[in-house]
C-alpha positions in Angstrom: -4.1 46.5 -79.6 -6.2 44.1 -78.1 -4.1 41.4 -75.6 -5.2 37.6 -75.9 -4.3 35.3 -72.9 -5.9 32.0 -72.4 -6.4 30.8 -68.9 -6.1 27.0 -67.9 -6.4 25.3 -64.6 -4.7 22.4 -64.1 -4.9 19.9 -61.2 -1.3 17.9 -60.6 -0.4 15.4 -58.5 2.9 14.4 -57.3 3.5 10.9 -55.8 5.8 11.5 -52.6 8.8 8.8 -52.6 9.1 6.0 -49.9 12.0 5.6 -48.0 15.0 4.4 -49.6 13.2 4.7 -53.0 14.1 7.1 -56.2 13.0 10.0 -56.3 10.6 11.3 -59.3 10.2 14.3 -60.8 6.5 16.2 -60.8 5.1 15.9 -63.6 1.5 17.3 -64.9 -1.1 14.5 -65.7 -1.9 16.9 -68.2 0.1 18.9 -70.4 -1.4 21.0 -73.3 0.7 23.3 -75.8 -1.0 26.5 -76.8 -2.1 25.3 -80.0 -4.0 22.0 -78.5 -5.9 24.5 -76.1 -7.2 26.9 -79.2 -8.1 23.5 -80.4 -10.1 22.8 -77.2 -13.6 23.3 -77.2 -12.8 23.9 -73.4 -11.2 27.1 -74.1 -12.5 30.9 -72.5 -10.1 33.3 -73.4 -10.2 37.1 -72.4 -9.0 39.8 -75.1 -7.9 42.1 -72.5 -7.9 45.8 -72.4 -6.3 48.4 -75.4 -4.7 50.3 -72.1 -3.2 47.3 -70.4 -1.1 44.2 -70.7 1.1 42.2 -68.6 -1.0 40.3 -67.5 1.9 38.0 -65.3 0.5 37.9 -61.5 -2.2 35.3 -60.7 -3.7 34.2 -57.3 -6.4 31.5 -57.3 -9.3 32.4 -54.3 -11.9 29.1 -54.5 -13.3 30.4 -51.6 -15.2 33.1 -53.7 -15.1 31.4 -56.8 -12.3 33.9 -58.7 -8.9 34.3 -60.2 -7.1 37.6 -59.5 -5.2 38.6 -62.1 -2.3 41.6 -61.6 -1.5 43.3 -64.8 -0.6 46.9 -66.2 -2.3 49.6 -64.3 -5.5 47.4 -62.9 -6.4 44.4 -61.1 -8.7 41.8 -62.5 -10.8 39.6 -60.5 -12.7 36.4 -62.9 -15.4 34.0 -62.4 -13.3 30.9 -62.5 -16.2 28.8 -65.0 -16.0 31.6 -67.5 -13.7 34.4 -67.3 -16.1 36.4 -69.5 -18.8 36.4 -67.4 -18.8 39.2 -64.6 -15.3 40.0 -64.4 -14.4 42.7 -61.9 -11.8 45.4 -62.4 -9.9 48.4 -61.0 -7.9 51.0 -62.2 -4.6 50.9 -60.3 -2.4 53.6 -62.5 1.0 55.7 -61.4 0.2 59.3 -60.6 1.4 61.2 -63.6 4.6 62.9 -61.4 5.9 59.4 -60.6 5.4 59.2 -64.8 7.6 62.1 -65.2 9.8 61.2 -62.5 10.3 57.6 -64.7 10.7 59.4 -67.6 13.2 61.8 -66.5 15.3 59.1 -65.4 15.5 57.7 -68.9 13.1 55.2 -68.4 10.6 54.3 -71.3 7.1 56.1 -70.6 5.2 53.4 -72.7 6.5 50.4 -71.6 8.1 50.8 -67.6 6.9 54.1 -66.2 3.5 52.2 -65.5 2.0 50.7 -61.9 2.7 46.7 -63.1 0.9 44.9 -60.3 3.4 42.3 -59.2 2.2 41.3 -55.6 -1.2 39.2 -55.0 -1.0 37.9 -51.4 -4.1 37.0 -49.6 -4.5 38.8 -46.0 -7.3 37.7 -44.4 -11.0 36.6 -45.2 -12.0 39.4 -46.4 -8.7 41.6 -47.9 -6.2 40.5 -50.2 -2.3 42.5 -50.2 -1.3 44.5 -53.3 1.9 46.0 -54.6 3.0 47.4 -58.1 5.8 49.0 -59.4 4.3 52.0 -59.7 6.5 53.6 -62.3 10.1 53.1 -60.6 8.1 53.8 -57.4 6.5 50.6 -55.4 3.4 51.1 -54.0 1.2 48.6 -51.9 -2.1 48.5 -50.8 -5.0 46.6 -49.6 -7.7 45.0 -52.0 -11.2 44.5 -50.0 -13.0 41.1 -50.9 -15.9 40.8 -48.6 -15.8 37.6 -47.1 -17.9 35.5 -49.5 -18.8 35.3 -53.1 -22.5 36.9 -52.5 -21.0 39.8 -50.5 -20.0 41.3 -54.0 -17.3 43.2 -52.8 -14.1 44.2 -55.0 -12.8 47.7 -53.6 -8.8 49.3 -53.5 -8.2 51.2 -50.3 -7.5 54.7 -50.4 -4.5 54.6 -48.4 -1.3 53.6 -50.2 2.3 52.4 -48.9 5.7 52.8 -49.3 6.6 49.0 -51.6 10.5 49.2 -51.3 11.4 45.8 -51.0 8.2 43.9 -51.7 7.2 44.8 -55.3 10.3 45.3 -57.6 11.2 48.1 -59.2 11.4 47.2 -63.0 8.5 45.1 -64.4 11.2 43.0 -66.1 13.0 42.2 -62.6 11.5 39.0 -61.0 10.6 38.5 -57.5 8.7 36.1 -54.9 6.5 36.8 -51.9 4.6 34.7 -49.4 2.2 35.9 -46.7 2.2 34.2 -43.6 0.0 35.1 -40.5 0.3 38.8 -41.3 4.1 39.2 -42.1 4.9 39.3 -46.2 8.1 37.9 -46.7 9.6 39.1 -50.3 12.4 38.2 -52.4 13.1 40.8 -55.0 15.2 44.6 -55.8 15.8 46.8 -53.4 16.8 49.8 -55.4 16.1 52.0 -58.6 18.9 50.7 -60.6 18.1 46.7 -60.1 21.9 46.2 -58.8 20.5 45.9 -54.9 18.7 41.9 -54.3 17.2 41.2 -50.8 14.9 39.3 -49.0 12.7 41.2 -46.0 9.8 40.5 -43.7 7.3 42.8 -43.1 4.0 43.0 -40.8 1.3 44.1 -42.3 -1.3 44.2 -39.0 -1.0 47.7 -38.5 -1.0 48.8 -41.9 -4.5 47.6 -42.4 -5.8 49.0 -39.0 -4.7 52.5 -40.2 -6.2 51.8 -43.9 -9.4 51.4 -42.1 -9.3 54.2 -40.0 -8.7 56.4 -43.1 -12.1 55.0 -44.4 -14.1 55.3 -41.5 -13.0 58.7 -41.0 -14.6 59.4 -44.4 -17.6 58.0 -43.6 
């Protein structure tokens, strides 16, 4: 089954109140239904893969040019003119024990005991920071950019981490995170069965130094 999703940037503008005067409500200075932008001429859409979907996670990086999309099992990167036109992608699946180890827990193989990429943070200049659910088991890792456009760069590292408490567990659980001078701050479930909520900070310096050890120790 092919997945359709239409992508649409829109530039808002909010009009900061005076003192003493009312405040307004943000509003779009455009707003299109779904129906006005199959209508558009303007329209790119992407049909998407027959082995993924939820496609829910999006981070916008003009310095390259690309939208990074986090969806079932992979991680998209687009050209933001035309979404169709060298579009980047990598596999990002759970192993197939944490698939059993979902499963076994009465969990629904098809549609939760997947790696649902919920985390898209940028890093640095030249990484961005991942995490999934990784089928009941979060999972992070870095994503390696390059630092510009030309350097044509778009590469998971090998070395994965622990995700407890910055990706949620259940695809269907929401959650927030912000990166902020190397510490990822995360608002989302702490534990298997959804009942645990918290909010954590983590630092993520050494976590990349050790990523790139691994590599270089491959080389």
């Amino acid at each position: 089954m092919d997945y359709l999703f239409g992508i649409v940037v829109l530039l808002c503008g909010a009009a900061q109140p005076g003192r003493g005067a009312e405040p307004k409500h943000n509003v779009p200075r455009l707003k299109l239904s779904y129906k006005e932008m199959l209508e558009s001429s303007n329209l790119v859409t992407f049909n998407g893969l027959a082995n993924s979907s939820s496609y829910d996670t999006f981070l916008l990086d003009e310095e390259r040019g690309r939208l990074l999309v986090g969806a079932e099992d992979h991680i998209f990167s687009f050209d933001l003119v035309n979404i169709n036109r060298d579009h980047k992608q990598i596999a990002w699946p759970a192993t197939p024990s944490k698939r059993d180890e979902c499963k076994w827990a009465g969990k629904d193989l098809g549609k939760e005991c997947s790696n649902f990429v919920r985390v898209l943070q940028p890093y640095n200049q030249t990484h961005m920071y991942i995490c999934g659910t990784g089928a009941f088991h979060p999972i992070c890792a870095f994503l390696e950019m390059g630092k510009k456009a030309e350097d044509n760069i778009f590469r998971l590292a090998s070395q994965f981490e622990n995700g407890r408490g910055k990706s949620p567990y259940d695809p269907k659980m929401l959650s927030a995170s912000l990166l902020i001078d190397g510490e990822l701050y995360s608002g989302t479930s702490a534990d298997f069965m959804g009942r645990d909520f918290a909010h954590s900070s983590a630092s993520l310096a050494h976590h990349l130094e050790r990523a790139a050890s691994v590599r270089m120790a491959k080389w």
